[in-house]
mmCIF file as gemmi writes it, N, C-alpha and C atoms, coordinates in Angstrom:
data_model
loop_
_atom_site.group_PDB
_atom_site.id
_atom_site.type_symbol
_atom_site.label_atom_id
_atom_site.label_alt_id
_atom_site.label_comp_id
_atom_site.label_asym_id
_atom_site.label_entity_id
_atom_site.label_seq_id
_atom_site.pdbx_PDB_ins_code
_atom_site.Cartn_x
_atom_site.Cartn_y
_atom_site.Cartn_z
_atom_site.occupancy
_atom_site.B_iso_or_equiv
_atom_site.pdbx_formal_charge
_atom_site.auth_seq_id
_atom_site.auth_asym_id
_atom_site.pdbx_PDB_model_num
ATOM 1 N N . UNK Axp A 1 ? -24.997 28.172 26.66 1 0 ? 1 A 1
ATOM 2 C CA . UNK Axp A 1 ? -24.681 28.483 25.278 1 0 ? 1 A 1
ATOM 3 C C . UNK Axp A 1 ? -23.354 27.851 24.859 1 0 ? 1 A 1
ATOM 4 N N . UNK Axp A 2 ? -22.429 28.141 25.621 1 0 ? 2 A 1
ATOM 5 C CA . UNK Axp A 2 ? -21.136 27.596 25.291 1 0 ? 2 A 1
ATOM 6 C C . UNK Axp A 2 ? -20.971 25.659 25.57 1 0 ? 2 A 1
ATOM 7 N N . UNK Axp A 3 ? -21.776 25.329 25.931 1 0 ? 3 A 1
ATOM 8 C CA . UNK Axp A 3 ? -21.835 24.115 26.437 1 0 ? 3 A 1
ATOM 9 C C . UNK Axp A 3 ? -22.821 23.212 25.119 1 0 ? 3 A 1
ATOM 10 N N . UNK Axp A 4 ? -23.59 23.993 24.675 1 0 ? 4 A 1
ATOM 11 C CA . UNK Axp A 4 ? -24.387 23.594 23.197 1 0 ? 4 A 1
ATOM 12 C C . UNK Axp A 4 ? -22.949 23.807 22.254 1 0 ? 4 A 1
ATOM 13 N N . UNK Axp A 5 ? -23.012 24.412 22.056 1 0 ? 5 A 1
ATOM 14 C CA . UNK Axp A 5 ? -21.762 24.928 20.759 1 0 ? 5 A 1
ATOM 15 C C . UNK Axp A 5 ? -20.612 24.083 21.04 1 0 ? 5 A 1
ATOM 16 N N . UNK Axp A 6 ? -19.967 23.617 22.147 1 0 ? 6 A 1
ATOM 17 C CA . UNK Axp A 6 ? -18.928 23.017 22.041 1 0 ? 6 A 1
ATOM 18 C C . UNK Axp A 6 ? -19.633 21.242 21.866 1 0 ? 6 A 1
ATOM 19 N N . UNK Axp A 7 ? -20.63 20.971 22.143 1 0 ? 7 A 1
ATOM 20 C CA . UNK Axp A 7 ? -21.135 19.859 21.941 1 0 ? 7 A 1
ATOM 21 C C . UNK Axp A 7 ? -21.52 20.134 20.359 1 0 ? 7 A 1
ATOM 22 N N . UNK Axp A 8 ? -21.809 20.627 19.456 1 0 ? 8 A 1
ATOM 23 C CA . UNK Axp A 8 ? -22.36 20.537 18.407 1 0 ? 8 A 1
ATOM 24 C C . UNK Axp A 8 ? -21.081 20.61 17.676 1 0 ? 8 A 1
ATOM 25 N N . UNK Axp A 9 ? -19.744 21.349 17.922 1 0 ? 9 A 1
ATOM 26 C CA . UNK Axp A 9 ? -18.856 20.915 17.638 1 0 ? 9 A 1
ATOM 27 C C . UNK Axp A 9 ? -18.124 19.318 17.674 1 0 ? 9 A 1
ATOM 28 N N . UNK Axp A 10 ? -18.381 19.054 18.561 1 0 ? 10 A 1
ATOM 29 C CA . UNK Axp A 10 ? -17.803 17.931 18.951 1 0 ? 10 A 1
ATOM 30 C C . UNK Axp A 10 ? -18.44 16.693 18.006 1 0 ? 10 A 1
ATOM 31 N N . UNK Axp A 11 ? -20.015 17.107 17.976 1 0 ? 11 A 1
ATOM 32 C CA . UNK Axp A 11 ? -20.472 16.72 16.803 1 0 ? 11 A 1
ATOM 33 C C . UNK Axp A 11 ? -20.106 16.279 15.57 1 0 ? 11 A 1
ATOM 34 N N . UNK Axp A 12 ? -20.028 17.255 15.314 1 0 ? 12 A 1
ATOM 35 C CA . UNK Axp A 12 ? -19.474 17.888 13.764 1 0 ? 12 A 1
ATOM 36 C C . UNK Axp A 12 ? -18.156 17.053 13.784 1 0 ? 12 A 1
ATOM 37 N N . UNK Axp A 13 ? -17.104 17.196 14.616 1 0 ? 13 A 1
ATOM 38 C CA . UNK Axp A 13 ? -16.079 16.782 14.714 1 0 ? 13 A 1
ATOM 39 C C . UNK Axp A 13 ? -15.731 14.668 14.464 1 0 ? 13 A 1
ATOM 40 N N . UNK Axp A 14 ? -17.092 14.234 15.074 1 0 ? 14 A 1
ATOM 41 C CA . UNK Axp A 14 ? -17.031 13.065 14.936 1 0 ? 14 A 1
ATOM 42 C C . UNK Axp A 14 ? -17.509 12.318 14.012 1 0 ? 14 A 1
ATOM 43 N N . UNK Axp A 15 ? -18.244 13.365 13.281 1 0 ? 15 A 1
ATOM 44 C CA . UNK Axp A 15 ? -19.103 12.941 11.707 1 0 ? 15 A 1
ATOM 45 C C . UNK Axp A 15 ? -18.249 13.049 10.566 1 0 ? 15 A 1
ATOM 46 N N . UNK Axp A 16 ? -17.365 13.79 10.87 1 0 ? 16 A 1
ATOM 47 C CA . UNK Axp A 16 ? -16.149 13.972 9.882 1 0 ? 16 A 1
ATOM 48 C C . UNK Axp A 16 ? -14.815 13.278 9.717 1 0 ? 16 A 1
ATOM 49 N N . UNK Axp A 17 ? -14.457 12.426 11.259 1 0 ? 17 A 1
ATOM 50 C CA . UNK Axp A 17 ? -13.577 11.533 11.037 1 0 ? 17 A 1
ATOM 51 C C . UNK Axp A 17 ? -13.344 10.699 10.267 1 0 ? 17 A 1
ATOM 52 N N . UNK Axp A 18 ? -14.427 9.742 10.284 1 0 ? 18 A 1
ATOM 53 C CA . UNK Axp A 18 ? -14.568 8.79 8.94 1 0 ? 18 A 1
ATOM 54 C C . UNK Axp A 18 ? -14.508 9.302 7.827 1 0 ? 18 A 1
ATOM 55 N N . UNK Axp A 19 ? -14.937 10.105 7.405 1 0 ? 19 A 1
ATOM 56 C CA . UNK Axp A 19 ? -15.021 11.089 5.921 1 0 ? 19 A 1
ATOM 57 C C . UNK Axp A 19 ? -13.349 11.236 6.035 1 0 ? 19 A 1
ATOM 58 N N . UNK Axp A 20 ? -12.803 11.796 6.486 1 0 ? 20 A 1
ATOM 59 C CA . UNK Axp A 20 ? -11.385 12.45 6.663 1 0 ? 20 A 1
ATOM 60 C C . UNK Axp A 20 ? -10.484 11.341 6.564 1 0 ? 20 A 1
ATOM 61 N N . UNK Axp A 21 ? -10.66 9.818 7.52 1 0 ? 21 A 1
ATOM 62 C CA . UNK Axp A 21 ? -9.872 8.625 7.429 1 0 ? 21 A 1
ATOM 63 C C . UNK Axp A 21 ? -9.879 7.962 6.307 1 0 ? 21 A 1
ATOM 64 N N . UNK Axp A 22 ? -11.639 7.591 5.061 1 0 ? 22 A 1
ATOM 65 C CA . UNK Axp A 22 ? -11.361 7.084 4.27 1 0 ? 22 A 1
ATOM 66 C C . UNK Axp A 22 ? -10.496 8.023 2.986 1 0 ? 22 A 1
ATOM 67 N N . UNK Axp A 23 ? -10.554 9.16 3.386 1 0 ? 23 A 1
ATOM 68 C CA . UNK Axp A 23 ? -10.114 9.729 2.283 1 0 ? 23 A 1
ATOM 69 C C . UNK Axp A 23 ? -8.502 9.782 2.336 1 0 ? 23 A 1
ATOM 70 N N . UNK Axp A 24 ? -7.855 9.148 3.519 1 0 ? 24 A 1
ATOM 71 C CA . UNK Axp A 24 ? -6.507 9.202 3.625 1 0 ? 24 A 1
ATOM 72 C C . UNK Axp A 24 ? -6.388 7.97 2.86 1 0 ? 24 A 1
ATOM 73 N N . UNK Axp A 25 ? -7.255 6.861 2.843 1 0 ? 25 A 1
ATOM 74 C CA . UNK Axp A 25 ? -7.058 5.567 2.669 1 0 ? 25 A 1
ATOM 75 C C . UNK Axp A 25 ? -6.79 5.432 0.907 1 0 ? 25 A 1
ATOM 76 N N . UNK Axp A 26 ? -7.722 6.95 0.516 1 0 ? 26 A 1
ATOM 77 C CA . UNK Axp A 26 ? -7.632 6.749 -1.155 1 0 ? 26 A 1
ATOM 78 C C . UNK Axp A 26 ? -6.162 7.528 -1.748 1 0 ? 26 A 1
ATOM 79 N N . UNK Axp A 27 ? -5.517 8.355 -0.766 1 0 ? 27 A 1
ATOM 80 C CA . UNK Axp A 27 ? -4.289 8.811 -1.195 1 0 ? 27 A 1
ATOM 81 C C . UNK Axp A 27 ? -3.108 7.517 -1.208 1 0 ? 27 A 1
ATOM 82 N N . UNK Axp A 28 ? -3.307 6.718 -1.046 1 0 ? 28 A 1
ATOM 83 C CA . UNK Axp A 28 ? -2.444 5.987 -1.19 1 0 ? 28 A 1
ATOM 84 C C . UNK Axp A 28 ? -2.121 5.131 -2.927 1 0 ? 28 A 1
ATOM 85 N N . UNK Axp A 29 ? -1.048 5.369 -2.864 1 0 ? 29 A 1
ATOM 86 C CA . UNK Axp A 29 ? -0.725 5.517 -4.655 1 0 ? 29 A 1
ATOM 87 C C . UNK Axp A 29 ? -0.753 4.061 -5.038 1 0 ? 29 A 1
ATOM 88 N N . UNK Axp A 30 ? -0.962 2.703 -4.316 1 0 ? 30 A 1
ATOM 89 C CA . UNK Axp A 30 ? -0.873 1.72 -4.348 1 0 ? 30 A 1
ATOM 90 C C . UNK Axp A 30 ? -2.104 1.381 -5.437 1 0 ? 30 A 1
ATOM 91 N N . UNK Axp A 31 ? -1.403 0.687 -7.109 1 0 ? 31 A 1
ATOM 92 C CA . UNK Axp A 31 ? -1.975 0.234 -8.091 1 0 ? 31 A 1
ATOM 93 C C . UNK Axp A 31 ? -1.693 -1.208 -7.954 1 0 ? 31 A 1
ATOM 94 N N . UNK Axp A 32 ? -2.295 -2.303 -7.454 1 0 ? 32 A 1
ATOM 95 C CA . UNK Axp A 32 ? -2.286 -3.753 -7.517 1 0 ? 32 A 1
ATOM 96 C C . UNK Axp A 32 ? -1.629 -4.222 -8.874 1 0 ? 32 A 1
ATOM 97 N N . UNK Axp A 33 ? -2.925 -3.786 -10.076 1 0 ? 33 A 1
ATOM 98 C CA . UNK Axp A 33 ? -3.069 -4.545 -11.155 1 0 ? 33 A 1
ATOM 99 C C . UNK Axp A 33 ? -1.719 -3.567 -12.15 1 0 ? 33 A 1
ATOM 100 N N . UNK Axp A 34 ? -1.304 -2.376 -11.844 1 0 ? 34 A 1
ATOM 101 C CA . UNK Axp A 34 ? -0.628 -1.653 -12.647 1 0 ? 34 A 1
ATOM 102 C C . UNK Axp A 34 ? 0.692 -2.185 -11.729 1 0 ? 34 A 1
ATOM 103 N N . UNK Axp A 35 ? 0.961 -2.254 -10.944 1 0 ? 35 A 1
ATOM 104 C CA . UNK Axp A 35 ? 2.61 -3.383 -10.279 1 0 ? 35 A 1
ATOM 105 C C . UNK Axp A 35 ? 2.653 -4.435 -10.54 1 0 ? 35 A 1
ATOM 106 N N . UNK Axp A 36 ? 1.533 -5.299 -11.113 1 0 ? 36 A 1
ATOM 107 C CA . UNK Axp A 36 ? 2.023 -6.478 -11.224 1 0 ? 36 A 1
ATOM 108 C C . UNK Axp A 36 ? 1.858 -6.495 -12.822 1 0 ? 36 A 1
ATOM 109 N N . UNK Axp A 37 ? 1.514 -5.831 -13.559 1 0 ? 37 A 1
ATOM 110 C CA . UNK Axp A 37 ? 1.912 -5.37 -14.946 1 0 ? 37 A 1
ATOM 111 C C . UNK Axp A 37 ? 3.083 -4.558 -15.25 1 0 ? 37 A 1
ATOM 112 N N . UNK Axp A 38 ? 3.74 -4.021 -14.436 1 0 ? 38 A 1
ATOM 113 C CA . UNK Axp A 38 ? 4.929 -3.282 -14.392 1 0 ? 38 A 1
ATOM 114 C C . UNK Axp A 38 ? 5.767 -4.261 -14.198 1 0 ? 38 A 1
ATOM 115 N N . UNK Axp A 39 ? 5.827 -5.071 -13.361 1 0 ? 39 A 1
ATOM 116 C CA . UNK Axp A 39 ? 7.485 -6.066 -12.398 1 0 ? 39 A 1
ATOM 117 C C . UNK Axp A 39 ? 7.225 -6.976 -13.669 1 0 ? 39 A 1
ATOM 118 N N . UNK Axp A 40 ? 6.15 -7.188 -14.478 1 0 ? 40 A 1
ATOM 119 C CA . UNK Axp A 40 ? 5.824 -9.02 -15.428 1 0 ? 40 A 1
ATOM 120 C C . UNK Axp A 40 ? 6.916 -8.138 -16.931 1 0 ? 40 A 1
ATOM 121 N N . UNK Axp A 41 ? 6.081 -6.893 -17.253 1 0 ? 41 A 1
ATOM 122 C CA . UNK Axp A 41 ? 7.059 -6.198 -18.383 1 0 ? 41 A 1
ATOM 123 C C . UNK Axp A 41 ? 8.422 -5.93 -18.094 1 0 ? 41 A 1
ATOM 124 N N . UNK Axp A 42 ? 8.875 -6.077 -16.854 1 0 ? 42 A 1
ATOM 125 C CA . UNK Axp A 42 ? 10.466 -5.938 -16.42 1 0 ? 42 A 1
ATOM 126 C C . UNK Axp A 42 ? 10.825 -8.194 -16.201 1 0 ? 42 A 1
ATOM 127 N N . UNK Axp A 43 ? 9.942 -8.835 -16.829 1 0 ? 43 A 1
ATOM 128 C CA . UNK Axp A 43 ? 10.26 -10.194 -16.653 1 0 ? 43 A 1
ATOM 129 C C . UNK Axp A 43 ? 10.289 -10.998 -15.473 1 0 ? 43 A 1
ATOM 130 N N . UNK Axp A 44 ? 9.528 -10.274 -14.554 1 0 ? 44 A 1
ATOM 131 C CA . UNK Axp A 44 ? 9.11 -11.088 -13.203 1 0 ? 44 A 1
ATOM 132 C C . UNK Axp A 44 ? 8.244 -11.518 -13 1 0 ? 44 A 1
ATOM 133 N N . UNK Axp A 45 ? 7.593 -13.094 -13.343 1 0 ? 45 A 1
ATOM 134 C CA . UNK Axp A 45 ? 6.596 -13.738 -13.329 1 0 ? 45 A 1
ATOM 135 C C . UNK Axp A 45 ? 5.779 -13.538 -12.011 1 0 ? 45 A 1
ATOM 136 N N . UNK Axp A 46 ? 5.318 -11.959 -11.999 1 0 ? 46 A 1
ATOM 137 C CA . UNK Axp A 46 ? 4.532 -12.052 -10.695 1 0 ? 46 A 1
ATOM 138 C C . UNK Axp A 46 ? 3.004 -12.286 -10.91 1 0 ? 46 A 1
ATOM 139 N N . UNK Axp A 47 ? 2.583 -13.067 -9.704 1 0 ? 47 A 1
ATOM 140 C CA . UNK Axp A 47 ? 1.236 -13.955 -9.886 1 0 ? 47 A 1
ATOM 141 C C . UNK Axp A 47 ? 0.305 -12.918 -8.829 1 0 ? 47 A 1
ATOM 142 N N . UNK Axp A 48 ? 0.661 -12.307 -8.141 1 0 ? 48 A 1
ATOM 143 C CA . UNK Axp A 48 ? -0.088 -11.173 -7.314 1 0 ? 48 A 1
ATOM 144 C C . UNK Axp A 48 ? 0.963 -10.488 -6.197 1 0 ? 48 A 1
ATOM 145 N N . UNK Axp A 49 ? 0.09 -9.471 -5.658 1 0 ? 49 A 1
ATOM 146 C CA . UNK Axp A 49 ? 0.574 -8.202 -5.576 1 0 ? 49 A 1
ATOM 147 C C . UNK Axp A 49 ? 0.197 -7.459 -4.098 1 0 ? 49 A 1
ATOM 148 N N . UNK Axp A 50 ? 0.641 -6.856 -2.771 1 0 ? 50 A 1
ATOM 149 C CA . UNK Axp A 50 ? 0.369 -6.225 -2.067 1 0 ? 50 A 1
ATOM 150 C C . UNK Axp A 50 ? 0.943 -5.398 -1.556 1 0 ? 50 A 1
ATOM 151 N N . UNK Axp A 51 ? 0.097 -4.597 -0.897 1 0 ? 51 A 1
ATOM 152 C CA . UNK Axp A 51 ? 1.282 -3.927 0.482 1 0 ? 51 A 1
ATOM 153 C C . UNK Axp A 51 ? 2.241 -4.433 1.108 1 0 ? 51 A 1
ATOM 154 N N . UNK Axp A 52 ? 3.011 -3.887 1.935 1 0 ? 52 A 1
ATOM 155 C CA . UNK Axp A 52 ? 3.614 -4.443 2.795 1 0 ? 52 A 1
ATOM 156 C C . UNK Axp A 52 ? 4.387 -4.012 3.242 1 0 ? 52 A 1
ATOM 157 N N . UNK Axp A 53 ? 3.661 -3.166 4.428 1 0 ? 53 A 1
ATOM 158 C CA . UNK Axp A 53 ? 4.868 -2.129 4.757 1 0 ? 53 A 1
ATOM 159 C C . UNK Axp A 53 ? 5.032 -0.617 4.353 1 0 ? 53 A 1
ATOM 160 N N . UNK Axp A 54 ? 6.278 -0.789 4.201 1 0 ? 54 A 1
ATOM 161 C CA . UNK Axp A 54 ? 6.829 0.239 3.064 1 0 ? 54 A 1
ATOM 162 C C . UNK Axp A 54 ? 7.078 -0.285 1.683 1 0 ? 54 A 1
ATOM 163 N N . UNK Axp A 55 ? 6.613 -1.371 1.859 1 0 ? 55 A 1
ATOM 164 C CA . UNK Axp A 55 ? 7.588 -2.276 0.663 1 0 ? 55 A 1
ATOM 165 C C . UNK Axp A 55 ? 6.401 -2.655 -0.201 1 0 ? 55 A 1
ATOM 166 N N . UNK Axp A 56 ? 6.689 -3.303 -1.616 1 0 ? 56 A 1
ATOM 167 C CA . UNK Axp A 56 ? 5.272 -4.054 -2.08 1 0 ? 56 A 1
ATOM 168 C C . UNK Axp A 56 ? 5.858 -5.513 -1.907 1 0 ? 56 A 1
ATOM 169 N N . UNK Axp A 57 ? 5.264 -6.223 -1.57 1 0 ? 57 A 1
ATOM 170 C CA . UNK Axp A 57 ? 5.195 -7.789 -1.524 1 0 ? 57 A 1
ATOM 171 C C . UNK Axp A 57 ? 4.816 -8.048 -2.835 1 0 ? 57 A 1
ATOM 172 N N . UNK Axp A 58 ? 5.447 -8.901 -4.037 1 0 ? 58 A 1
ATOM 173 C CA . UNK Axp A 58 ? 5.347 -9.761 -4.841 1 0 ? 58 A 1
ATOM 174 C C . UNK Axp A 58 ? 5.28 -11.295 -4.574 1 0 ? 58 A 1
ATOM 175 N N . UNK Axp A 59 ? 4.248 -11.707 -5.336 1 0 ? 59 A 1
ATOM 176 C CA . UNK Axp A 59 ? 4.169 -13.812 -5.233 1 0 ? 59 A 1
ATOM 177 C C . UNK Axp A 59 ? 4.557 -13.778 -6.575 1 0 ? 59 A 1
ATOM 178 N N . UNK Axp A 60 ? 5.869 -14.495 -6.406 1 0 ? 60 A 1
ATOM 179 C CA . UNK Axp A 60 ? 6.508 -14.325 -7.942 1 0 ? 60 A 1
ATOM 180 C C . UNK Axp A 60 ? 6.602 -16.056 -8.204 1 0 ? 60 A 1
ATOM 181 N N . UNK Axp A 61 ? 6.462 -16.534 -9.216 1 0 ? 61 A 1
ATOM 182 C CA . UNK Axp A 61 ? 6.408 -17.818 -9.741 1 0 ? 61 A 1
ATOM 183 C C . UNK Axp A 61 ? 7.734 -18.031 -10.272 1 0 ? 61 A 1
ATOM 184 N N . UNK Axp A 62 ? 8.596 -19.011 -9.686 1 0 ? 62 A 1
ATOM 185 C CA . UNK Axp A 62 ? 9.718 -19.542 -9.982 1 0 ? 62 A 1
ATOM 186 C C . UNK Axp A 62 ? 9.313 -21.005 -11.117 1 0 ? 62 A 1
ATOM 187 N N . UNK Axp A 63 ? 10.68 -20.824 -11.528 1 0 ? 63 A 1
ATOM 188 C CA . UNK Axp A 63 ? 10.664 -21.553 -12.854 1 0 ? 63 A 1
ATOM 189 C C . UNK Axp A 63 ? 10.497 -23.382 -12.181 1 0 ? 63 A 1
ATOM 190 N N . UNK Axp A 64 ? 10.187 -23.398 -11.318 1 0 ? 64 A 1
ATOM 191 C CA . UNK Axp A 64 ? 10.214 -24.725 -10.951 1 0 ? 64 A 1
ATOM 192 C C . UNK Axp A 64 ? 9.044 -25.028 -10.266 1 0 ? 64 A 1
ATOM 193 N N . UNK Axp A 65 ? 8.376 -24.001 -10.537 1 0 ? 65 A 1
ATOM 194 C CA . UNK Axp A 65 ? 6.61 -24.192 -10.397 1 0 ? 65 A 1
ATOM 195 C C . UNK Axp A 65 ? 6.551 -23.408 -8.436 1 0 ? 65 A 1
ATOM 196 N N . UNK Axp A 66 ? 7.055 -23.569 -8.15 1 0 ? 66 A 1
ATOM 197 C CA . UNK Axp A 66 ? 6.712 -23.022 -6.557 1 0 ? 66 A 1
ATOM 198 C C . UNK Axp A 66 ? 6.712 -21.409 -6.516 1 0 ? 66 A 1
ATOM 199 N N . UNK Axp A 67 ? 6.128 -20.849 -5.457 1 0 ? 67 A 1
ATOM 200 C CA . UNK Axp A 67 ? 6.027 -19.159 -5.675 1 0 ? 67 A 1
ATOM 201 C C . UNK Axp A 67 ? 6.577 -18.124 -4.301 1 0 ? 67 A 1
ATOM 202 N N . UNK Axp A 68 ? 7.792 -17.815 -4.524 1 0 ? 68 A 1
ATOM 203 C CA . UNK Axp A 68 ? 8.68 -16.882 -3.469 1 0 ? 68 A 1
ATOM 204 C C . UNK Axp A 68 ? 7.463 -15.7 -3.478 1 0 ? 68 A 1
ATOM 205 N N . UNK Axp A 69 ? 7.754 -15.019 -1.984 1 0 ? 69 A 1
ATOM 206 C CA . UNK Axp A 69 ? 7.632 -13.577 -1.699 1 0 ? 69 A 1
ATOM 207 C C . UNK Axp A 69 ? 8.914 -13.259 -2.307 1 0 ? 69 A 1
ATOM 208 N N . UNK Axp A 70 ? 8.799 -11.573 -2.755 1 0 ? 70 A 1
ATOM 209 C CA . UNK Axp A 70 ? 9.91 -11.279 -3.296 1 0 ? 70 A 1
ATOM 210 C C . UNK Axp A 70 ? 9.294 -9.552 -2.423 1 0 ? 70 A 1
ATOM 211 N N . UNK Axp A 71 ? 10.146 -8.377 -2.308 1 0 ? 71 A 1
ATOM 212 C CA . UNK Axp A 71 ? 9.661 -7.28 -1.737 1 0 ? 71 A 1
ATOM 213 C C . UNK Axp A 71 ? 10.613 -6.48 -2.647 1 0 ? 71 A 1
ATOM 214 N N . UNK Axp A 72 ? 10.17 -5.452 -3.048 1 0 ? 72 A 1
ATOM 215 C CA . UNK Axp A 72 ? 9.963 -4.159 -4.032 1 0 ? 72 A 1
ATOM 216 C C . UNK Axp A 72 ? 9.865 -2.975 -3.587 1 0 ? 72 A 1
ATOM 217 N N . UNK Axp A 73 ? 10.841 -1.813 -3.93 1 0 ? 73 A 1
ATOM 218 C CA . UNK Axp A 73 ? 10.643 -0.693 -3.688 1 0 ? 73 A 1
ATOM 219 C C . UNK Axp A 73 ? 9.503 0.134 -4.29 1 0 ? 73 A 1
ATOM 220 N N . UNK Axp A 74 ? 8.191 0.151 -3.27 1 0 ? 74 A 1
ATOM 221 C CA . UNK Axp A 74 ? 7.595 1.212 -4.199 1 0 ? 74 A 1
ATOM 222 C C . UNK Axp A 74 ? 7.391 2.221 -5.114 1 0 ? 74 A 1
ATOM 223 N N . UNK Axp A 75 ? 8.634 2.72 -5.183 1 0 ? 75 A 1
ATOM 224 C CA . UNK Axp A 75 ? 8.219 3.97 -6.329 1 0 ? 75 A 1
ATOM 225 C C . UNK Axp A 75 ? 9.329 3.763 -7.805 1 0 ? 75 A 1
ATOM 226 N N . UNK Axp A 76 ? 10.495 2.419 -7.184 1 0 ? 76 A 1
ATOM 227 C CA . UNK Axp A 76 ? 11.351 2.294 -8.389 1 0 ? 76 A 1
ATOM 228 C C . UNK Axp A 76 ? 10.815 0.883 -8.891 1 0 ? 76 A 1
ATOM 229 N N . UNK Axp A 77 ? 10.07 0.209 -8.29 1 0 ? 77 A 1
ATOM 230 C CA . UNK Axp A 77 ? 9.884 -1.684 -8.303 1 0 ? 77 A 1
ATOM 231 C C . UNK Axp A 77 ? 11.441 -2.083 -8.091 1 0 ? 77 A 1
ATOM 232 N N . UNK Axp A 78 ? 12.259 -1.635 -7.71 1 0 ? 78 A 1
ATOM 233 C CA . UNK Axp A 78 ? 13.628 -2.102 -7.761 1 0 ? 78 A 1
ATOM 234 C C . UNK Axp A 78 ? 13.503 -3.401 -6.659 1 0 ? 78 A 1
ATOM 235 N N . UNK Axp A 79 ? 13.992 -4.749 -6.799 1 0 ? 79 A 1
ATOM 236 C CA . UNK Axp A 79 ? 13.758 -5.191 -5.727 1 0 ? 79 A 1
ATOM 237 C C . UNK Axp A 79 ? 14.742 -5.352 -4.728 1 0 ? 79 A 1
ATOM 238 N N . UNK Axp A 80 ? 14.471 -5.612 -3.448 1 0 ? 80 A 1
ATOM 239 C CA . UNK Axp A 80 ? 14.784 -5.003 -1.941 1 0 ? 80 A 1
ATOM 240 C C . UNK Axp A 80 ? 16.154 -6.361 -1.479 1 0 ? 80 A 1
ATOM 241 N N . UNK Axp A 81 ? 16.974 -6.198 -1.717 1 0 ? 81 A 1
ATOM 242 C CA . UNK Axp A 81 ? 18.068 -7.526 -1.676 1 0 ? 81 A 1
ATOM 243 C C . UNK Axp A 81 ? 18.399 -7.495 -0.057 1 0 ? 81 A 1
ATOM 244 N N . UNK Axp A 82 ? 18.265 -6.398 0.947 1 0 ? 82 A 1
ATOM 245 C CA . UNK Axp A 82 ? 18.674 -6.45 2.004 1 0 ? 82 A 1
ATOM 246 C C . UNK Axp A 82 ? 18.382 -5.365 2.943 1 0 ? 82 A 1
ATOM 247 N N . UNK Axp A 83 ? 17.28 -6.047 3.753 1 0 ? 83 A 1
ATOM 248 C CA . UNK Axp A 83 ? 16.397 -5.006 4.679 1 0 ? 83 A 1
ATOM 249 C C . UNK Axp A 83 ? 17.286 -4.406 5.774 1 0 ? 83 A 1
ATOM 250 N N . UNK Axp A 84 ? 18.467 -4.841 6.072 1 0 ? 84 A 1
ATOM 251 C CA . UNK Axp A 84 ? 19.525 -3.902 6.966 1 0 ? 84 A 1
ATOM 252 C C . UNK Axp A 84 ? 19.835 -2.671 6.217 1 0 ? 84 A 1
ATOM 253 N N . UNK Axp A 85 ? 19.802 -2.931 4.708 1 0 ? 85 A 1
ATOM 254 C CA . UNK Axp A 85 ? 20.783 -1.426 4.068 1 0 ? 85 A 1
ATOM 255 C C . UNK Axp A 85 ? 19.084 -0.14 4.334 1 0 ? 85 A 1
ATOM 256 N N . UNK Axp A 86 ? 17.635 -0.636 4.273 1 0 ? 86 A 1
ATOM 257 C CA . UNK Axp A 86 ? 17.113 0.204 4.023 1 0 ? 86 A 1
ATOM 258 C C . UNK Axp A 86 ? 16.656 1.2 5.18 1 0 ? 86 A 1
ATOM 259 N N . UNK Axp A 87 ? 16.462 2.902 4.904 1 0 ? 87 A 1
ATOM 260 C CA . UNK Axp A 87 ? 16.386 3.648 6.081 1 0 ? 87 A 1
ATOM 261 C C . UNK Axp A 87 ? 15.565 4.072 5.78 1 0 ? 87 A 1
């Protein structure tokens, strides 16, 4: 009896991981198209947009046609001048 039940648990337990992992995947507050409409209305010709990290990665288009990574604080867009100061 106890040997059914802890297997049908175990069950249960492994049918629900995935359910449980993608749903961590949707808490993540990361808006692509709403950051790179945010950093362009603050005048940063950004051409696209990712994770990275802790950080967001910007492909920002310089005035001389070529395109820097630039990295961004997620929750201010402030951008990141020096990865020693951050904790």
């Amino acid at each position: 009896m106890f040997k059914r039940t802890a297997i049908a648990f175990a069950s249960i337990a492994l049918l629900a991981a995935p359910a449980m992992a993608s749903s961590s995947l949707t808490t993540d507050s990361f808006n692509k198209d709403h950051v790179i409409s945010s950093l362009q209305e603050r005048g940063v010709n950004v051409q696209d947009a990712e994770r990275w990290g802790t950080f967001i990665r910007a492909f920002v288009k310089q005035a001389d046609g070529t395109v820097k990574s630039e990295l961004f604080q997620p929750n201010t867009l402030a951008p990141v001048t020096n990865l020693a100061d951050v904790g």
